[in-house]
C-alpha positions in Angstrom: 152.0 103.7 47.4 152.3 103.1 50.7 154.6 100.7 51.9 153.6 98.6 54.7 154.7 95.7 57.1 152.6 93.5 58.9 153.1 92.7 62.8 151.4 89.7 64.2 151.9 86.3 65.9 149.0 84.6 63.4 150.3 83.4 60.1 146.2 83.7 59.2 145.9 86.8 60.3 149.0 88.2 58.8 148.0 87.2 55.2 144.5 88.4 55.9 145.7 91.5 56.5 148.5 91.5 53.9 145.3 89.9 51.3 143.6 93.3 51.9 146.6 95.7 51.9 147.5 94.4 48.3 144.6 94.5 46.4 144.0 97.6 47.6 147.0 99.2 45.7 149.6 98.8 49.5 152.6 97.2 49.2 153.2 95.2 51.8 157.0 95.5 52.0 157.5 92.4 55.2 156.0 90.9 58.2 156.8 89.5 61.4 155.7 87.3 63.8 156.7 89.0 67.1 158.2 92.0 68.0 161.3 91.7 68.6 161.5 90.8 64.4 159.5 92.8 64.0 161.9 95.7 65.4 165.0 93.6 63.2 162.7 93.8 60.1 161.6 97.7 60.7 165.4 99.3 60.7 165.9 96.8 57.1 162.6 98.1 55.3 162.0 100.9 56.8 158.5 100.6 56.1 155.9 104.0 56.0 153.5 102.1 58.1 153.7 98.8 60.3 150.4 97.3 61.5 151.0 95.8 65.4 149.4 93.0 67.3 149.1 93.7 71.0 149.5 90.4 72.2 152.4 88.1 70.8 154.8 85.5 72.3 158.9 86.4 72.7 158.3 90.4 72.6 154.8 92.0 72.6 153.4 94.7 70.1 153.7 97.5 73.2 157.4 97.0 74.0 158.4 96.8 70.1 156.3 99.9 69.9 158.0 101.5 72.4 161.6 100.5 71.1 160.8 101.5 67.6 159.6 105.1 68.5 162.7 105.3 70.5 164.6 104.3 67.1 162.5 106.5 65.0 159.7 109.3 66.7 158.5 109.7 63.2 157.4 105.6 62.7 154.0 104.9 61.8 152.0 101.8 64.0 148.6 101.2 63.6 148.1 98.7 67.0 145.5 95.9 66.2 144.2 94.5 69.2 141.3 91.9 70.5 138.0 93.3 72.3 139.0 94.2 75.7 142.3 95.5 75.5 141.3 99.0 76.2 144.2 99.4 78.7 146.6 98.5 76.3 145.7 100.7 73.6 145.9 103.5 75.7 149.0 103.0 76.8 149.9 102.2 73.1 148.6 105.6 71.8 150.7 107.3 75.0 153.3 105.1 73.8 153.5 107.0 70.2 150.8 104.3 68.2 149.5 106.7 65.4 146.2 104.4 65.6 144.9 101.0 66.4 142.3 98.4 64.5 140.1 96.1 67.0 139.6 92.8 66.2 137.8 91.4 64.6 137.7 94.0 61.9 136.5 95.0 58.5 138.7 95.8 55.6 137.2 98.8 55.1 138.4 99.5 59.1 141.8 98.8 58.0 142.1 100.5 55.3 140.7 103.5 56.7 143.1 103.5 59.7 145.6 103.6 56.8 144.4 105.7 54.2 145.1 108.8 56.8 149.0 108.2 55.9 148.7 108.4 52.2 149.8 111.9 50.6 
């Protein structure tokens, strides 16, 4: 099982996501609401797979990216971004994302953006 922790500035969005992580056998193992606890919470959990808004206040999902794959080359982030962002998640993927999720998305876009990290 795959253990996961969610990234983003939403409190909605982050149990969305967590809501379709769980009853689809993930454990979602913590979340955070900006990256720079995100980053705190990641070197704690050490989760196999993080899910990262782009855009949050205090530290965005890009420059916790870029610290955590400077922490860990081997992380896992799936970036989830709005429409439009195109820039961003091309830098992202430059920066080391593994993948990202546009929103507004499916579950079944989620959780195939996932299931590519499962054994």
């Amino acid at each position: 099982m795959l253990k996961v922790m969610v990234v983003d500035d939403a409190a909605f969005m982050r149990i969305s996501i967590k809501n379709m992580l769980t009853k689809n056998g993930f454990e979602v193992v913590g979340e955070a609401e900006n990256g720079a606890v995100a980053i705190e919470k990641y070197t704690q959990l050490k989760p196999d797979v993080v899910t990262m808004d782009i855009t949050m206040p205090e530290m965005g999902g890009l420059e916790a990216l870029k610290i955590i794959m400077g922490m860990d080359s081997a992380a896992k982030i799936i970036m989830v971004s709005a429409m439009g962002q195109e820039a961003m998640v091309r830098d992202a993927v430059l920066s080391g994302a593994k993948g990202f999720i546009v929103k507004p998305f499916k579950e079944e876009g989620l959780l195939s953006a996932l299931k590519k990290f499962q054994a």
